[in-house]
C-alpha positions as CSV (number, residue, x, y, z in Angstrom):
1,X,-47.6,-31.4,-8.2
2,X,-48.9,-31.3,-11.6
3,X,-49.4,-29.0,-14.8
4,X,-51.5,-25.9,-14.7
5,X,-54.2,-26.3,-16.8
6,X,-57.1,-24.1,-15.5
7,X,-59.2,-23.6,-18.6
8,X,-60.0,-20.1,-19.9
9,X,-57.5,-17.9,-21.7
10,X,-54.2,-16.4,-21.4
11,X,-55.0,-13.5,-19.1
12,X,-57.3,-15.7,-16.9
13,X,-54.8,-18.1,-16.3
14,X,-52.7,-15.0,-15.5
15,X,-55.6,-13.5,-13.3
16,X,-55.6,-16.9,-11.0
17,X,-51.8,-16.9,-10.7
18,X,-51.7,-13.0,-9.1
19,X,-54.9,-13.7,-7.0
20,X,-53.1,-16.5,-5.2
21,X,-49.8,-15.7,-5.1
22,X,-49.3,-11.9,-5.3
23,X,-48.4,-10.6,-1.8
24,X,-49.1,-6.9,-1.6
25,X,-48.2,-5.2,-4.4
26,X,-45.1,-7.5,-5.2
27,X,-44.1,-9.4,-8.0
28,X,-44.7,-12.3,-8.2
29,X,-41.9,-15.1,-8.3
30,X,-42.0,-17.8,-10.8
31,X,-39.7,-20.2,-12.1
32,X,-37.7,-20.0,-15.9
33,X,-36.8,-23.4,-17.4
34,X,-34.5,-23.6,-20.3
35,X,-33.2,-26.7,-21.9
36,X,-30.4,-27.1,-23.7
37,X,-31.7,-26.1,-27.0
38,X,-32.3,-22.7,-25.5
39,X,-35.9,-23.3,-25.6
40,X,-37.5,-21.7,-22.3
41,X,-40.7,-22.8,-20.0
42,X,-42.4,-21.1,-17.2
43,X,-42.5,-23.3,-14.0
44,X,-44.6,-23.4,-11.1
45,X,-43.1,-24.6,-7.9
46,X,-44.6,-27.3,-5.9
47,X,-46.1,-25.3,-2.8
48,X,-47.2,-22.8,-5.3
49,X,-49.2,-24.6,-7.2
50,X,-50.8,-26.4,-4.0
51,X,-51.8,-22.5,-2.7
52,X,-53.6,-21.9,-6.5
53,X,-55.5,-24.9,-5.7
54,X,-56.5,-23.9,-2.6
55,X,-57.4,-20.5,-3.5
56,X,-59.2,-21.1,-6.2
57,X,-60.9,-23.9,-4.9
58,X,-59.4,-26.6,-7.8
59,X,-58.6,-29.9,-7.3
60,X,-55.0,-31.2,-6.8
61,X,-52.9,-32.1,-10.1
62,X,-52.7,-35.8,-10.9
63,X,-49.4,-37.4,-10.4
64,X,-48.8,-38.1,-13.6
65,X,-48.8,-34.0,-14.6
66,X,-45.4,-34.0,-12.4
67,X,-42.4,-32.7,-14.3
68,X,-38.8,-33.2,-13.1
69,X,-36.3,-30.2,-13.6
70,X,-33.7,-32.5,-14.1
71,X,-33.5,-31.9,-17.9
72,X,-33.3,-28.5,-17.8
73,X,-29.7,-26.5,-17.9
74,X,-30.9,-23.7,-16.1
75,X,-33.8,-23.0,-13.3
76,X,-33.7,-19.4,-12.1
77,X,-36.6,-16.7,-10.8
78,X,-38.7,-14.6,-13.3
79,X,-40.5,-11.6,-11.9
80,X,-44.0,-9.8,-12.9
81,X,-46.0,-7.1,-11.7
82,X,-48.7,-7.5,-12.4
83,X,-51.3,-10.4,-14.4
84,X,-51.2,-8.4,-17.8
85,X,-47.3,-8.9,-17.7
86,X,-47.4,-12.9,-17.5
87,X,-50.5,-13.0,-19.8
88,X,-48.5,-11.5,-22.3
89,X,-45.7,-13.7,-21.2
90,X,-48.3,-16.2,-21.8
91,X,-49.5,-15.7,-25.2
92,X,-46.0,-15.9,-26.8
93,X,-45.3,-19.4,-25.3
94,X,-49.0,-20.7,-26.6
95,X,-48.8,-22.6,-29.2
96,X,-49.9,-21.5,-33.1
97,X,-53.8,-22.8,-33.2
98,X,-54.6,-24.7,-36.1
99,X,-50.9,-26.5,-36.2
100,X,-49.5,-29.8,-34.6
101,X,-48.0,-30.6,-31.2
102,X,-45.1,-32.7,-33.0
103,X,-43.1,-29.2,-32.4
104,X,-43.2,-26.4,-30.1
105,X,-45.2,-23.9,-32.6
106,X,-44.9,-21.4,-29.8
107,X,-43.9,-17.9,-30.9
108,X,-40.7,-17.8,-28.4
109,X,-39.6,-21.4,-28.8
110,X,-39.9,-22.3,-32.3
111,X,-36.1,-20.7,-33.4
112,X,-35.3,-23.6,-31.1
113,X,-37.1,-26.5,-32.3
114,X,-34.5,-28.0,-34.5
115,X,-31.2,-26.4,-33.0
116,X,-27.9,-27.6,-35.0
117,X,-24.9,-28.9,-33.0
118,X,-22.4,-26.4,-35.0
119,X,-24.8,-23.9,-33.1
120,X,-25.1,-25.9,-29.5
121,X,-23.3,-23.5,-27.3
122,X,-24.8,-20.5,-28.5
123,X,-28.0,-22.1,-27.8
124,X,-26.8,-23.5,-24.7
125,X,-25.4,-19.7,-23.8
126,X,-29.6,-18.6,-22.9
127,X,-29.5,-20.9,-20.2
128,X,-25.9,-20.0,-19.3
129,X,-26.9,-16.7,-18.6
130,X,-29.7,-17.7,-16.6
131,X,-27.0,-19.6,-13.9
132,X,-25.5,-16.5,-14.2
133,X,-28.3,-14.5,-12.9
134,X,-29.0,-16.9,-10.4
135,X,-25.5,-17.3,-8.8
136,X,-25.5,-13.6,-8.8
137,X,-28.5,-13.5,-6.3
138,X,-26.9,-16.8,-4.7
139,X,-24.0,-14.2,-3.8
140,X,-25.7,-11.5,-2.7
141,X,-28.1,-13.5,-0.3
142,X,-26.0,-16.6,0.6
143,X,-28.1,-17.1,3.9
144,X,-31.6,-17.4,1.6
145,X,-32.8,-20.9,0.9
146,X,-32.5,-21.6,-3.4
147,X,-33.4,-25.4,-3.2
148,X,-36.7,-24.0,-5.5
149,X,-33.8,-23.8,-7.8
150,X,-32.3,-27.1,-7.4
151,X,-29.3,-25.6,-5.0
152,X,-28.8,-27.6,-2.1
153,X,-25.7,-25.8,-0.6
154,X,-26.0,-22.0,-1.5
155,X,-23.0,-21.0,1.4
156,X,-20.1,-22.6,-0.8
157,X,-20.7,-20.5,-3.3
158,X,-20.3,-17.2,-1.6
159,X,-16.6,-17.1,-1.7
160,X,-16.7,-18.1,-5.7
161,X,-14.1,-15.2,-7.2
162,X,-14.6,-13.8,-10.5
163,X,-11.3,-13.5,-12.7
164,X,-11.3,-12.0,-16.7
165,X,-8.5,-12.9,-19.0
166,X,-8.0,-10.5,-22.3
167,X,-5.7,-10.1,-25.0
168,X,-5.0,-7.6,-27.6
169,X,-3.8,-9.1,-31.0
170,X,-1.8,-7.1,-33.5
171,X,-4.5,-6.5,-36.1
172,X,-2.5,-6.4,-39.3
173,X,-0.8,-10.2,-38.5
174,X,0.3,-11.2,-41.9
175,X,1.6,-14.5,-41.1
176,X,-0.4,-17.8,-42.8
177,X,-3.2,-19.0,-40.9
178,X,-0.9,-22.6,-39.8
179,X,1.2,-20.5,-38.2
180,X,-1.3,-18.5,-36.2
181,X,-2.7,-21.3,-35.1
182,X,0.5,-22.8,-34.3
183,X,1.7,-19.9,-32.3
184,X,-1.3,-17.6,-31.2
185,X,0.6,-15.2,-28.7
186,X,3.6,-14.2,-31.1
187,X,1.6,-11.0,-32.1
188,X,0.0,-10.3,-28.6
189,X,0.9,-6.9,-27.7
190,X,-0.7,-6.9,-24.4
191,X,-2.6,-9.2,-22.2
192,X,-4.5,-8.0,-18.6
193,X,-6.5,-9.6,-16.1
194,X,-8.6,-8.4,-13.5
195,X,-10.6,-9.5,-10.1
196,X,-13.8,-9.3,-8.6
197,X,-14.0,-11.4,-5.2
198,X,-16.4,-9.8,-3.2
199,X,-20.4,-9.9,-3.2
200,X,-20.7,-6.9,-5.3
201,X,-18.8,-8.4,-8.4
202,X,-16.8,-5.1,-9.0
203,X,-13.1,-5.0,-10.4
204,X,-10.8,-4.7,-7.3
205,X,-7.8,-2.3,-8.8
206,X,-5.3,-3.6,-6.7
207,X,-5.7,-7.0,-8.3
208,X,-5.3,-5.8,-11.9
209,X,-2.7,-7.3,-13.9
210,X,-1.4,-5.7,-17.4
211,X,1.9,-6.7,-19.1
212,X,2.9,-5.1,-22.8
213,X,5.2,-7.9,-25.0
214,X,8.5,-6.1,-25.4
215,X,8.5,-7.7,-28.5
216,X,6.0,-6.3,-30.2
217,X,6.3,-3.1,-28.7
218,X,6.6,-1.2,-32.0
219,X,3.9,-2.4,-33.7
220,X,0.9,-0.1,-34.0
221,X,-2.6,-1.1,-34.2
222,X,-4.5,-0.2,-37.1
223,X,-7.0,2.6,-36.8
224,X,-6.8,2.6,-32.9
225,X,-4.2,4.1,-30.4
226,X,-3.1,2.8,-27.2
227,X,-5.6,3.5,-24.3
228,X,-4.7,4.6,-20.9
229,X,-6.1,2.5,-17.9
230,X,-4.9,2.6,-14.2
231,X,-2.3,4.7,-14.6
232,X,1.2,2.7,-12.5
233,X,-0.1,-1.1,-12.9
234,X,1.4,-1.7,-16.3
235,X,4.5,-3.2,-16.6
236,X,6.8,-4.3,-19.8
237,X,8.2,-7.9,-20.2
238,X,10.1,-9.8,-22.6
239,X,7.7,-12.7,-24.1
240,X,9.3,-15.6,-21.6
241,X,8.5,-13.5,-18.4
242,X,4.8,-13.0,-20.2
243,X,4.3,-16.8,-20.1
244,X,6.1,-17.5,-17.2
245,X,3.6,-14.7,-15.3
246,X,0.7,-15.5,-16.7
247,X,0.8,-19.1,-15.1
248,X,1.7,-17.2,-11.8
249,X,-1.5,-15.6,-11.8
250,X,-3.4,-18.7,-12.0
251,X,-1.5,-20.3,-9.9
252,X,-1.9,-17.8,-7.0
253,X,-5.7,-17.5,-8.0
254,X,-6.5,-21.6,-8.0
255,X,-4.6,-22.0,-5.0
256,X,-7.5,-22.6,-2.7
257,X,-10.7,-24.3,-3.4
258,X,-13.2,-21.8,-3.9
259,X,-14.3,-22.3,-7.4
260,X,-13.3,-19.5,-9.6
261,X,-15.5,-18.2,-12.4
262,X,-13.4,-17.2,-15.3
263,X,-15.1,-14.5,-18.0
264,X,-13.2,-15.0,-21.4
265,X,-14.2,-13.3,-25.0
266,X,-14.4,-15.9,-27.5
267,X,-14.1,-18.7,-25.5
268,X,-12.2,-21.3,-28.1
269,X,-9.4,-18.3,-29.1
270,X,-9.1,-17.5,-25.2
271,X,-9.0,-21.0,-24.5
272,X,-5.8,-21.7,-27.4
273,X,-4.0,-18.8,-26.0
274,X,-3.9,-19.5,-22.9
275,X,-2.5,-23.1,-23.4
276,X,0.0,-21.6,-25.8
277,X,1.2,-20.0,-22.6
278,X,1.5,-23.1,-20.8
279,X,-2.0,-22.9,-18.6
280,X,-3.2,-26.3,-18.7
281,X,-7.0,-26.1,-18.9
282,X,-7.9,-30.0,-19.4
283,X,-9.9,-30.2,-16.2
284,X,-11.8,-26.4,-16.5
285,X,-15.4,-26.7,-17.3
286,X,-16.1,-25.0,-20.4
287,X,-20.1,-25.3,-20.7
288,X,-21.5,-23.1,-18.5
289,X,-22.2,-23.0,-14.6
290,X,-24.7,-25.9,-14.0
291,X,-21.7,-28.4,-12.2
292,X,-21.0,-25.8,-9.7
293,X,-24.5,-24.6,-8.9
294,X,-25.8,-28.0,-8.8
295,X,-23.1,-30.5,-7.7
296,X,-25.1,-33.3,-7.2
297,X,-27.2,-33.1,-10.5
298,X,-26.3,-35.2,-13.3
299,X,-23.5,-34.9,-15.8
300,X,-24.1,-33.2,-18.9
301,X,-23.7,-36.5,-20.6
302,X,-27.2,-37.1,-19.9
303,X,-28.6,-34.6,-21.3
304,X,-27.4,-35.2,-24.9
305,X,-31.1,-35.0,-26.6
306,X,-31.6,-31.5,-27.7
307,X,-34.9,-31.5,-28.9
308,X,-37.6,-29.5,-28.2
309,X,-40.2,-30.9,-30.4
310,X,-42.6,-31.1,-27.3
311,X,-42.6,-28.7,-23.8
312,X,-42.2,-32.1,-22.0
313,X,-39.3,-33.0,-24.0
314,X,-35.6,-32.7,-22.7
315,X,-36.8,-33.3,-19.0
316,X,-38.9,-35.9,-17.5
317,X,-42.4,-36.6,-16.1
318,X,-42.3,-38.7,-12.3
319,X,-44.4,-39.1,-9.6
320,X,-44.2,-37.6,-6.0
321,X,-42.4,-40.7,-5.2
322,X,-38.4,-40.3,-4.2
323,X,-37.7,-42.2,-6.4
324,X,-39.5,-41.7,-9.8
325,X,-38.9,-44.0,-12.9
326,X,-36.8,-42.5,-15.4
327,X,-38.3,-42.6,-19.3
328,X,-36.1,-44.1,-22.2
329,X,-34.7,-46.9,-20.6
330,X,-32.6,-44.4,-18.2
331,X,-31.7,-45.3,-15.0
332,X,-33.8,-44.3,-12.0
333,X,-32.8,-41.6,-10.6
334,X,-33.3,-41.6,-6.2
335,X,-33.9,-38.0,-4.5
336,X,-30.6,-35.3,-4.6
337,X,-28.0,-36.4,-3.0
338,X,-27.0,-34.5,-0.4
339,X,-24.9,-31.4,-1.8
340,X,-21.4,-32.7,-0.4
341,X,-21.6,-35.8,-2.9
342,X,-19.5,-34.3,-5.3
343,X,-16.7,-32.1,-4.0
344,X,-15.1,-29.6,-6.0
345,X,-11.4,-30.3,-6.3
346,X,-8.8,-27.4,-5.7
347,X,-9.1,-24.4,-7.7
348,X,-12.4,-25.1,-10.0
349,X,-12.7,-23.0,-12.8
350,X,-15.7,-22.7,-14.5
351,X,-15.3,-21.0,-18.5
352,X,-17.7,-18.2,-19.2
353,X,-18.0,-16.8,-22.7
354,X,-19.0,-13.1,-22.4
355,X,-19.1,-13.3,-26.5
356,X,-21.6,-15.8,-26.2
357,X,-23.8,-14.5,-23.6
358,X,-24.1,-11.0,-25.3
359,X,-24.8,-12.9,-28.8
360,X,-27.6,-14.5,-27.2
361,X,-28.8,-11.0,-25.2
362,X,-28.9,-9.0,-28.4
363,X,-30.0,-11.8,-30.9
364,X,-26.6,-10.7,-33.2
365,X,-23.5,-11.9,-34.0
366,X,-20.9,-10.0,-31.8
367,X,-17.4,-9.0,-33.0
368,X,-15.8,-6.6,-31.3
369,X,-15.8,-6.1,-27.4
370,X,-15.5,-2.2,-28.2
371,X,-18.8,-2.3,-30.2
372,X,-20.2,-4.4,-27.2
373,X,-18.9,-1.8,-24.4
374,X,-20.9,1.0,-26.0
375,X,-23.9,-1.4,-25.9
376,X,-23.2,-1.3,-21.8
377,X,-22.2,2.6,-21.8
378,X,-18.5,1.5,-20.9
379,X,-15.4,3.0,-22.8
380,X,-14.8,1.5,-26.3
381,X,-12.1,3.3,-27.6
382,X,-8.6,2.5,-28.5
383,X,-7.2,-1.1,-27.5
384,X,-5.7,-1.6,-23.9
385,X,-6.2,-5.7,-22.4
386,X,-6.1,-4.4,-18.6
387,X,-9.1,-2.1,-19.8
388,X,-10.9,-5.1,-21.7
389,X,-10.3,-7.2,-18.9
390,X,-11.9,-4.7,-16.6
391,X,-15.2,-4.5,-19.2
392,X,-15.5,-8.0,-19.2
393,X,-15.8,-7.9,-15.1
394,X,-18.7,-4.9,-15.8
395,X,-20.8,-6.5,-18.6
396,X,-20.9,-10.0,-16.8
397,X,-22.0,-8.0,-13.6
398,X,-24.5,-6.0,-15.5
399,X,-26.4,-8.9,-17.5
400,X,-26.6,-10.7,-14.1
401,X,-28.1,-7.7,-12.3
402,X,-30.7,-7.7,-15.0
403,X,-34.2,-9.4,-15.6
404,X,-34.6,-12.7,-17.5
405,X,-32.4,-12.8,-21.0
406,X,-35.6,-12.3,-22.7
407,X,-37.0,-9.4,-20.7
408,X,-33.6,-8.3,-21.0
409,X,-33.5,-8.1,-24.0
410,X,-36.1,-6.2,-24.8
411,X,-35.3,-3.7,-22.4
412,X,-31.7,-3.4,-23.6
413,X,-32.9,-2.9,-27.0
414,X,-35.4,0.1,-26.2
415,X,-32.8,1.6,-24.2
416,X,-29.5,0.7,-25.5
417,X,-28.0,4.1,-25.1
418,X,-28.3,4.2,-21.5
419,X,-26.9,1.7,-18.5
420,X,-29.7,-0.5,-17.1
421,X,-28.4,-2.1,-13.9
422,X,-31.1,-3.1,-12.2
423,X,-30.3,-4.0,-8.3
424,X,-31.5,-6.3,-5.7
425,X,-34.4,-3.4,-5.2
426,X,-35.7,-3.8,-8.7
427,X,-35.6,-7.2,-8.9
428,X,-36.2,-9.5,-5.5
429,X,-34.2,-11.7,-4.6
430,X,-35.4,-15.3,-3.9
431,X,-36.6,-15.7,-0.2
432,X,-36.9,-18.6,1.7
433,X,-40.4,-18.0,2.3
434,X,-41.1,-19.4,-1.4
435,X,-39.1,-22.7,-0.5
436,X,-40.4,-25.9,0.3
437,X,-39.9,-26.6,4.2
438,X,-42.0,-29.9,3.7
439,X,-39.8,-33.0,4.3
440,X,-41.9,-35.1,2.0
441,X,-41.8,-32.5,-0.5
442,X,-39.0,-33.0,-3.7
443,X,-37.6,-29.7,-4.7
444,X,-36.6,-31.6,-7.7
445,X,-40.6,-31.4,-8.8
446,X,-41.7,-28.7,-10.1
447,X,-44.8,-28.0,-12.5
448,X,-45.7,-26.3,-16.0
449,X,-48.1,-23.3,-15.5
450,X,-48.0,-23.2,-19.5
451,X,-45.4,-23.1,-22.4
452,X,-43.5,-19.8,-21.3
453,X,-43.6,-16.4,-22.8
454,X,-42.4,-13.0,-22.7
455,X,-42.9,-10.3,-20.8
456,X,-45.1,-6.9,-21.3
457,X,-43.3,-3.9,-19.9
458,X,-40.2,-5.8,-21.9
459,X,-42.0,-7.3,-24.6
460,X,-45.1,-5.4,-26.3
461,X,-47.9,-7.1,-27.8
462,X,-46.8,-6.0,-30.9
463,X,-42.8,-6.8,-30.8
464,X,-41.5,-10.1,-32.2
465,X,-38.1,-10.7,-30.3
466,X,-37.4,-13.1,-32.7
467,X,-36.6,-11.0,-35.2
468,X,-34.5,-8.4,-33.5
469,X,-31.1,-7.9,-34.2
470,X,-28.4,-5.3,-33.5
């Protein structure tokens, strides 16, 4: 496979793409690359590109204009309707005419050209929400075939249970910061948890969990009351029975080893206060959802260079060999493995920062998880953990159910003040009719149509995402 490079402009490129791939009046499926930096590429998939050529009468790609997915955090389907829609998309990934290829001058990646490490995780949170969006079709169509997407073994991730953990801290906490630190649950005056295990990601009420701290039971919150949630499920506890229950839940919830997907707000406070109340958390993985969606993929360790000075940087070049040389001095890497070569030991949890994925959705800095319900039409008032642990579930179910994090978030913005949940009818799920069923073929290949861009119907030709901000 190779790189798209059929000359003419944007929308022609755009025009080529629909004429061969469009069936019926669908949209058509391509592929959304995001490195680490957070910069984002549009993808071609191998048997895709192979029906342009045919349809169009091209030649085949040269084997050198192969890329490897390996370097990216996150592959997962982006839809369009129709050409105009990835022309736009298009344009916004071309680069800035006149300027230098020594960085990507590209109106949608060049916020991430130098990406800072104090930042890495917020960068790092646009591909995050990407695995998010794909597990979520993963889930809803286990028996469809995502090795397009680098996922060899879609079925063990079926069962993959969603638990939120929230917290309510007293507000007016006087005591010096040390101490805080030292002890970050002495002014908790409630905590909650709730569950979603089945395919359609919803909170299951019976499941809910929300104690008060006797303790602190006369302390008031400042400038918000005490909201009512599930009437009958709260209970009262001294703070010992608190800790003591708390590592209940997870113990009843890790039991097993389906991998469990944990939805946290601010994932370094969550993360303190639950080892404050004895969770041990050494072993969760805390950057994202690429180890369980792709198993049998490199560590994270490998992808330590996090510059995007170049589209082909932060992922590799090979041939349609099996076994393709790796570049800068990096060990060759052979074809996946197959998806059993790294098991998942008992109860798997896998951190997901719900702060961090609605920072990078709405291009702002997001404090409260009140001011974030509103954004998702979900009640915001008053303080209650069970409650907050019950929006966490919704929000994360929303943003998955959703178009790509850009698209997204243009849509969001233009319609903030309504819910947008778009379902499995809106946007298709991945068939296997778009897989490779070609022994010879290596699903980890995949090729550049162009440097990616935004979407019209979600971004207008006039609308710099960029420089949104709520």
């Amino acid at each position: 496979m190779s790189r798209f490079n059929r000359p003419g402009t944007e929308k022609e490129q755009a025009k080529t793409v629909f004429r061969s791939l469009q069936k019926d009046t669908s949209p058509v499926e391509l592929t959304l690359g995001i490195l680490p930096s957070g910069a984002s590429y549009l993808l071609i998939e191998k048997l895709q590109v192979e029906r342009i050529c045919a349809v169009e009468n091209l030649p085949h790609p040269l084997r050198d204009s192969y890329l490897s997915c390996e370097g990216f955090e996150s592959l997962s389907p982006i839809y369009f309707a129709d050409f105009d829609e990835l022309a736009t998309k298009l344009t916004r990934h071309a680069p800035k005419k006149g300027q230098g290829h020594e960085t990507d001058t590209s109106q949608a990646n060049r916020s991430f050209s130098n990406p800072s490490e104090e930042h890495y995780m917020l960068y790092l949170a646009r591909a995050i929400f990407e695995q998010v969006r794909l597990l979520r079709m993963i889930v809803q169509n286990p028996k469809s075939n995502f090795e397009h997407y680098q996922v060899f073994d879609s079925s063990r991730l079926s069962n993959t249970k969603i638990i939120s953990f929230a917290y309510t801290q007293w507000a007016s906490d006087g005591r010096p910061w040390t101490e805080r630190q030292n002890k970050p649950t002495a002014k908790h005056l409630d905590v909650g948890f709730a569950v979603a295990k089945d395919s359609n990601w919803r909170p299951m009420h019976d499941k809910a969990v929300h104690m008060y701290n006797s303790q602190n039971a006369m302390l008031a919150q400042r400038g918000e009351e005490k909201a009512d949630f599930l009437p009958g499920t709260s209970v009262t506890v001294n703070p010992d029975t608190l800790r003591s229950r708390i590592q209940e839940v997870f113990a009843e919830h890790l039991q097993d080893t389906n991998p469990t997907v944990l939805l946290v707000y601010n994932q370094e406070n969550a993360l303190k206060v639950l080892q404050a109340y004895g969770v041990v958390t050494d072993s969760w993985q805390k950057n994202g959802l690429r180890d369980l969606l792709h198993p049998s993929r490199s560590h994270r360790t490998s992808y330590n260079d996090h510059s995007t000075s170049r589209p082909t940087q932060g992922y590799r070049r090979s041939s349609r060999s099996r076994s393709p040389q790796r570049n800068g001095g990096r060990p060759p890497r052979t074809r996946s493995p197959a998806p059993d070569v790294r098991r998942f030991p008992r109860g798997t949890v896998h951190v997901i920062d719900i702060q961090n994925l609605v920072t990078a959705l709405f291009h702002g800095d997001e404090k409260s998880l009140n001011d974030v319900a509103r954004k998702f039409d979900l009640p915001s008032s008053g303080w209650n953990a069970a409650r907050d642990a019950d929006t966490l579930v919704h929000i994360f179910r929303s943003m998955a159910d959703g178009p790509s994090i850009d698209q997204q978030h243009e849509l969001r913005a233009r319609t903030l003040s309504q819910l947008h949940q778009p379902g499995p009818s809106t946007i298709p799920a991945p068939s296997s009719s778009t897989a490779p069923d070609d022994d010879d073929d290596d699903p980890n290949d995949i090729v550049q149509v162009s440097v990616n861009g935004q979407k019209r119907g979600y971004y207008s030709e006039d609308s710099d995402y960029e420089g949104d901000s709520d």
